[in-house]
N, C-alpha and C positions, 0 to 999 in steps of 0.2 A: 680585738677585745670582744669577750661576749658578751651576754646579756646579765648573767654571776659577777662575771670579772668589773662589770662595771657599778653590778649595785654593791659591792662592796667598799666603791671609794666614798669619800668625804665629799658634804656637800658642794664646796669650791671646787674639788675636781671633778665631780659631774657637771656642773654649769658651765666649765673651761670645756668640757667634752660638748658639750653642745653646742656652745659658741664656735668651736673649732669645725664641727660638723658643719655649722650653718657658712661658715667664710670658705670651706671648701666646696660647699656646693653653688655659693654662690659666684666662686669663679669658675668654678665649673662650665655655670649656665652664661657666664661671659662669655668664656669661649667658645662653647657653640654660639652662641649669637653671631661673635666678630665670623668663627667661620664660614656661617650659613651664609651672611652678606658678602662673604667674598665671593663665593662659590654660585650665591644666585646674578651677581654682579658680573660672570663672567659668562654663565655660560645658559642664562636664561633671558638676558636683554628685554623684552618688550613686558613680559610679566613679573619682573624684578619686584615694583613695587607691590603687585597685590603677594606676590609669595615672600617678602620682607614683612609684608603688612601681618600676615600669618604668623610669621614666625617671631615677629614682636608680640604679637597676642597669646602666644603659647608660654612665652619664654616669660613673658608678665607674668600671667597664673601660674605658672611653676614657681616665681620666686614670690607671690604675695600666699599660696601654699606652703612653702617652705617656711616662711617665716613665720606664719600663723600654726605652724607646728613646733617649730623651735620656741614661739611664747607659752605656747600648751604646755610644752614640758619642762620649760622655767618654772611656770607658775604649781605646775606639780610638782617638784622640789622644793620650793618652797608651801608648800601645804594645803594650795586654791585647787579644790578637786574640780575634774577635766571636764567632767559630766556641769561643771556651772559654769566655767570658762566658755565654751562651746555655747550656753544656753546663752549667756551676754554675750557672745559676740552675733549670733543671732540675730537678738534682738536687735543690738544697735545698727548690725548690715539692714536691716529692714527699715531702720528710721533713716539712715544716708539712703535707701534706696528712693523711698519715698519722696525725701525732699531734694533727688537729685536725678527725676524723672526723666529730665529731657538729655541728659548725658548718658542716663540708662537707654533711651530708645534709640539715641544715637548707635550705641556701642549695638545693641541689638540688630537695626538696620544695617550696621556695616558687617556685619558680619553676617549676614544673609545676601549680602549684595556679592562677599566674597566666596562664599560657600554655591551661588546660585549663578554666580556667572553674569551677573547681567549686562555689566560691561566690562571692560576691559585698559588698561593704560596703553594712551593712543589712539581709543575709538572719539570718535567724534559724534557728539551726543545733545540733544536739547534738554535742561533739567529744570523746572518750574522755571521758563522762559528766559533762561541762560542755555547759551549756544556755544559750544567750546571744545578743543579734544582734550581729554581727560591726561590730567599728568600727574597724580598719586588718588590714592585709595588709604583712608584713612579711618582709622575705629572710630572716630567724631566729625570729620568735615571729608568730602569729596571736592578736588579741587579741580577745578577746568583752567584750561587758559582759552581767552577769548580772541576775537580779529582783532584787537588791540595791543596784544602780548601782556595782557594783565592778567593776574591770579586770582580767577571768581573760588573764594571757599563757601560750598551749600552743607549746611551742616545736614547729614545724614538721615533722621527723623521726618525731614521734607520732602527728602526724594518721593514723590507718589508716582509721577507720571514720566516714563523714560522714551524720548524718540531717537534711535540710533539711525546714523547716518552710516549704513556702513561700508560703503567708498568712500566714506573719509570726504567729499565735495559734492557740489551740483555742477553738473557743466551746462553751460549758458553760452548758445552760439546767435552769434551776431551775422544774419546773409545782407550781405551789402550786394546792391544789382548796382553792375555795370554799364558805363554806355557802350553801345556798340560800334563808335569810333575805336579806333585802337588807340589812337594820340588822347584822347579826351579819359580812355581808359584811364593808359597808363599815369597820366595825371591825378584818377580819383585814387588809382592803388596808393599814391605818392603821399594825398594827404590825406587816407586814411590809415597808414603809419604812424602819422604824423599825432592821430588824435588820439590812438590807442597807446601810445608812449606816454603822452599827456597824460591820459586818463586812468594809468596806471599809477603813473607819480604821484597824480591827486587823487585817487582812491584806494587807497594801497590794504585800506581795513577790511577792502572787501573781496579781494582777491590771494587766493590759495598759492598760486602758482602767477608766473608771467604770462600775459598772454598767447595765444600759439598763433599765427595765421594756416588754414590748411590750403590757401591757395587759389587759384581761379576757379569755380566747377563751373556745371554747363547744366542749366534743368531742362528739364524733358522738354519743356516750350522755344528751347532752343536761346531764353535767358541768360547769360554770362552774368555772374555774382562773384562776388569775396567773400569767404567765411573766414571771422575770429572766431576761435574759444576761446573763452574766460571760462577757469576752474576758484567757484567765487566760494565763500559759506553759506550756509543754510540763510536765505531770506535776507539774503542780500542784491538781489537782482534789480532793484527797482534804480537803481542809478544806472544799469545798461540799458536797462527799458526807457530809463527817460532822459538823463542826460548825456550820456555817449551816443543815442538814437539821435535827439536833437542837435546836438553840435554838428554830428555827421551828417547831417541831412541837409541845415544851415551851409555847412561847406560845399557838401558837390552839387545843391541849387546854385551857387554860385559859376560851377562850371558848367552845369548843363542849365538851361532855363526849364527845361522840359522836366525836368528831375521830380517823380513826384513819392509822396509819403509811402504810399504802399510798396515802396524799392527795398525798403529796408523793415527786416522782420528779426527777431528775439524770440527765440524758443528755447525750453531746457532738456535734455533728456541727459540719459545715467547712460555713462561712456561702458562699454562691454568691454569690461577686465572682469576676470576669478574676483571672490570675496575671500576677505581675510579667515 
């Protein structure tokens, strides 16, 4: 039908024409949506949600366009000229804008945040003093999950200050010094197993991974030590510095008397893998 063919119908069949218009295109745009989620679903895995997040925001403004074109041309059939239509709806987007500021800077900030990269679904991130790795990206809230498996939502407008972590952990090693008996040794190996199993059970919020033991080393002063890693989250280390330091220390005083503080050291450093 052209553009003759159609101004020749009857008001009811123009308004049927344009309703029809509008329900075809708006399954249209369903179907692209459903497709696009299957398709980023399958073969984009780690950026699913910011390229979902997209393609919701696209797929919105196309149908709040659509429809704001299909009232236009109602209300032009019915006899409301387009040139005042357009002029109020103006107006009134400007007073919802107004008084709905903060879900505008919302919507604004996430899509700066998506267009600018700044993180990503999966990075592990500090955001106004929430620590978390991020598991969606949203036009109004960015959600973390924290060492506790809870859902922090910071609504978007607050993000100011972003510190990525981006290994994803801190590694925190534990050098436990050995005695130089072998028997007295292999006794401290035994119950410092023993304390690190413990201390996993009871701090479970604060550790990434299980602990690793890397085994006997030998320092340059001819020292025999134990190192654990603990791969913990961001600023969480103060319970290996002070309570798995203590208990362990408590315990192999017990098997050596000589056993003193400075045996046992806590340092952090960033394990040498690629970055994502």
């Amino acid at each position: 039908m052209d553009l003759s063919d159609y101004q020749q119908l009857d008001l009811a069949s123009r308004l049927g024409v344009i309703v029809a218009a509008v329900v075809i295109a708006h399954l249209a745009v369903i179907t692209i949506r459903a497709a696009s989620r299957r398709v980023l679903a399958t073969k984009f895995n780690r950026r699913y949600s910011k390229a979902w997040t997209i393609t919701t925001l696209t797929s919105s403004v196309a149908m709040f366009l659509l429809y704001f074109a299909a009232l236009g041309f109602t209300l032009n059939e019915l006899g409301v000229s387009v040139t005042a239509y357009v002029a109020s709806a103006s107006i009134i987007g400007l007073a919802v804008a107004f008084g709905s500021q903060g879900i505008v800077q919302d919507v604004v900030m996430g899509v700066t945040i998506l267009l600018s990269d700044l993180f990503d679904v999966g990075d592990m991130v500090e955001i106004g003093g929430q620590t978390g790795i991020v598991r969606r990206l949203g036009m109004r809230f960015t959600v973390l999950v924290n060492a506790f498996g809870s859902e922090v939502f910071i609504p978007n407008r607050s993000i100011v200050n972003v510190v990525s972590f981006a290994r994803g952990y801190i590694r925190c090693l534990a050098d436990v010094t050995l005695s130089a008996d072998d028997k007295i040794a292999a006794s401290m190996e035994g119950r410092i197993y023993e304390i690190v199993t413990g201390f996993a059970e009871q701090y479970p919020g604060i550790l990434i991974t299980q602990p690793d033991y890397e085994g006997r080393k030998m320092a340059g002063s001819g020292r025999r030590f134990l190192r654990v890693k603990f791969r913990i989250w961001p600023g969480r280390g103060a319970a290996i510095e002070n309570e798995f330091r203590k208990e362990t220390l408590d315990a192999l005083k017990k098997l050596d008397e000589t056993y003193a503080d400075w045996m046992i050291s806590v340092h952090y450093e960033v394990e040498n893998r690629p970055l994502r």
